[in-house]
N, C-alpha and C positions, 0 to 999 in steps of 0.2 A: 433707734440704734444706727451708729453711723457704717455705710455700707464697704466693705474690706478691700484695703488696698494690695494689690498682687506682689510679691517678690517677684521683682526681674532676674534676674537671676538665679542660671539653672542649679536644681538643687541634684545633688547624684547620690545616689545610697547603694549601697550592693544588695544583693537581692535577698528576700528574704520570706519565711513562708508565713501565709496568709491565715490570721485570725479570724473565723467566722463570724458575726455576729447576728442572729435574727435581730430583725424589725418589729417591734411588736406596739404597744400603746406606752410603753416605758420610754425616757430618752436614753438614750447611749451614752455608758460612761465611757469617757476619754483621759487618760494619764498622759501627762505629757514631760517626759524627761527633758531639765532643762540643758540646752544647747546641745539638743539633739532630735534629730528628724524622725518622727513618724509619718506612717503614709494612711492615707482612709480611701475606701473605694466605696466610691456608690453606686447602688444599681443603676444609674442612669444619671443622663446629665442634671448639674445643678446648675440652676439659672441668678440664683439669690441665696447670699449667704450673710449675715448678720451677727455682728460679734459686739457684745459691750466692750463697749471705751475703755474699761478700766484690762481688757485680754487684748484687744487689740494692739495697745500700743507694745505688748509684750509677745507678739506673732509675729513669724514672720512665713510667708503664705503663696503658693504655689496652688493654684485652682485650674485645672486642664478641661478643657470642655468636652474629654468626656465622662468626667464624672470622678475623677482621681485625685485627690487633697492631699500635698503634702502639705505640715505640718512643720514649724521650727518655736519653741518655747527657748526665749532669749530672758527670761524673767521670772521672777515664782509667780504663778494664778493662783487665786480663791476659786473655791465653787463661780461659774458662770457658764449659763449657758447660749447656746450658740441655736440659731435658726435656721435650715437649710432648706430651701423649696425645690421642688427637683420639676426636670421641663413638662411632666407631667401633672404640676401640681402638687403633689402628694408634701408633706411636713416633715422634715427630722429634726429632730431635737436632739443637742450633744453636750451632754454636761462635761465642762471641763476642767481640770486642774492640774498643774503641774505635780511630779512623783518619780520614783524609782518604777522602773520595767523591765520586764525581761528583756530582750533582744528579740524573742520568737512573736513580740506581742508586738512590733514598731508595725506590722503591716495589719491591717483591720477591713475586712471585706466587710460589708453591710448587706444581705442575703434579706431578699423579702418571702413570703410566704408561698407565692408563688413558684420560687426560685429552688426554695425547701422542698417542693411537694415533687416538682421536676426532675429534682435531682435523684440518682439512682444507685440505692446503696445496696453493692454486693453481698446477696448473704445465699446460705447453701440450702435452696429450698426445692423440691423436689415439685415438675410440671406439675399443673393443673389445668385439664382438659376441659375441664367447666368453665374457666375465664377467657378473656380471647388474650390473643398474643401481645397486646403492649401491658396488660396488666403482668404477665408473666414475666416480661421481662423487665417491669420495674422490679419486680422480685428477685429478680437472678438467679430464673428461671428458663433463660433463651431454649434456644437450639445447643449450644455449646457453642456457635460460630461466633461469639460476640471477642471482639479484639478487647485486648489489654487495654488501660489507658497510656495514651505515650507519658515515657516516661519526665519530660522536662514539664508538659502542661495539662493540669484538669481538666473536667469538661466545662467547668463554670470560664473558667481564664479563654478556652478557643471558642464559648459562645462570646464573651466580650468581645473578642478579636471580630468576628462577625457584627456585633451590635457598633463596633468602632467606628466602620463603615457607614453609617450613616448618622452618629452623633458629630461630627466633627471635621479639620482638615486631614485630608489625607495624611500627612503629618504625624498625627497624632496613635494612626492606627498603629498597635504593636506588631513587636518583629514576626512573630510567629510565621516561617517558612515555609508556610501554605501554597499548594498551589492552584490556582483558577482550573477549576473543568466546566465543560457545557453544561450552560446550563438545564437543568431537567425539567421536565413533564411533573405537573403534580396527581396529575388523574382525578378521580370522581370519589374516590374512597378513601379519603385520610380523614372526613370529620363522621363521627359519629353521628352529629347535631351540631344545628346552626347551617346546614348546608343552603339551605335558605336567604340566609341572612348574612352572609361571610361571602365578600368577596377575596382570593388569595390568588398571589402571583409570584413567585421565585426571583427573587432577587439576582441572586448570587448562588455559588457553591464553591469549596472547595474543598483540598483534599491532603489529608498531614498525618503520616505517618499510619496508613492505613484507616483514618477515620475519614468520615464524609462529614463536611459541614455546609449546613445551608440555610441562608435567611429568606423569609418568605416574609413576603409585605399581604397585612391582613386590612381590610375594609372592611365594617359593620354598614350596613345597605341595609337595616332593618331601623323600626322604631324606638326597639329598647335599648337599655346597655346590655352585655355580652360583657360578663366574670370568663376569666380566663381559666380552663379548667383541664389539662394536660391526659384527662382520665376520657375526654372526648375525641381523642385524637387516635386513628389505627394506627400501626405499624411495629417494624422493628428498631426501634430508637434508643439510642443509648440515653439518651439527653436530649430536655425540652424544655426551653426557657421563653419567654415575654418579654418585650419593652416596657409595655404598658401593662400593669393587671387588668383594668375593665376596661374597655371599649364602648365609646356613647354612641348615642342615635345619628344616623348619618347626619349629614349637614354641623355637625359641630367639630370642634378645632382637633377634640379626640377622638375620632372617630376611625383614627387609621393608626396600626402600630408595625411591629416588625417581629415575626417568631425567629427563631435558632435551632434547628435538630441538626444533632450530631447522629451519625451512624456509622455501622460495619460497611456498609456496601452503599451503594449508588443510591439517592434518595431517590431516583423511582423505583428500585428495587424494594427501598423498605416500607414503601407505604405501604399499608396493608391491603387489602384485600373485601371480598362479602363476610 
């Protein structure tokens, strides 16, 4: 299949809320209103994208490197679909066709499982002294000190705005009016397991609207791979996302990715503790 030529030209859409979609073994359907722009975000960058001859000459195609596809259907498509390799390797698969859409449905976030598992949905549950505190608080079961979400960005969009930072040019990174604090101390206590085998170092941090956000660069220093698994991690964290789901044996080209924790307070405040 021949490999996609880019639209020069800037494509601008007003802004619009984001359709979930997990990742799963299925491809992703895509509807594509014609002579109108949808957008797709991927969890991470794409390196390779691949569209039969008979959609492409009817695309027209904005690929940002970090991971952010706008979309223009200039023509009606048939079922075809579409290959996506991301810089990790990983496969997506996107069936396409031209069709009617809603408006609410032109932006499509692409959510892997990890991203799922990380993510922390509010519900009214009453402590439990029996689990330790980050299990608690994916339940929404804090302290009561956990701040609101700001109201303009989720926590998946201000973990992107951290992950920006190192997929791509500066450039590219979004607005989000964060601002740089020093950076922090990780301490001895934020893995459950893998303390061993995990090297981690703080990137970055910043801070927006009362949340803490911070990228932490992770090394695997061990033999095996290392699954990404958020239920390993202490603290008080509103949100916790991956670049990469697994992590390979040192010496290999995966061997190093990037975490995301957002929080109420200072990330060395919220890492947990014994």
């Amino acid at each position: 299949m021949p490999r996609l030529p880019l639209l020069l030209s800037a494509l601008l859409a007003a802004p619009l809320f984001a359709k979930d979609v997990p990742l799963n073994n299925d491809p992703v359907q895509v509807v594509l209103p014609v002579n109108q722009e949808i957008r797709i975000d991927f969890p991470e960058m794409v390196t390779d994208l691949n569209v039969p001859a008979a959609a492409n000459d009817r695309l027209q195609t904005l690929l940002k490197p970090n991971g952010v596809l706008h979309w223009k259907a200039t023509g009606t498509i048939s079922d075809n679909r579409v290959i996506a390799t991301t810089a990790a390797g990983d496969v997506i698969l996107l069936d396409i066709r031209t069709g009617t859409l809603p408006d609410n449905d032109r932006v499509i976030r692409l959510v892997t499982p990890a991203m799922m598992q990380a993510t922390i949905t509010p519900q009214v549950t009453p402590p439990n002294d029996s689990l330790p505190p980050f299990i608690n608080a994916q339940l929404g079961a804090g302290d009561g000190n956990t701040a609101a979400a700001a109201d303009e960005y989720d926590y998946s969009e201000l973990a992107a705005f951290a992950f920006q930072h190192y997929l791509g040019p500066a450039r590219l990174v979004s607005g989000i009016p964060a601002t740089r604090v020093k950076v922090p101390l990780i301490g001895k206590h934020l893995l459950r397991v893998w303390g061993e085998h995990l090297q981690l170092r703080v990137l970055n941090s910043w801070l927006y609207q009362g949340q803490y956000i911070t990228a932490v660069q992770v090394r695997n220093t061990g033999v095996d791979p290392i699954a990404f698994d958020p239920r390993a991690i202490r603290g008080h964290f509103l949100f916790i996302a991956t670049l990469h789901e697994v992590l390979q044996p040192r010496g290999s080209a995966d061997d190093t990715t990037v975490w995301v924790f957002i929080s109420d307070r200072p990330f060395s405040q919220a890492v947990g503790g014994k």
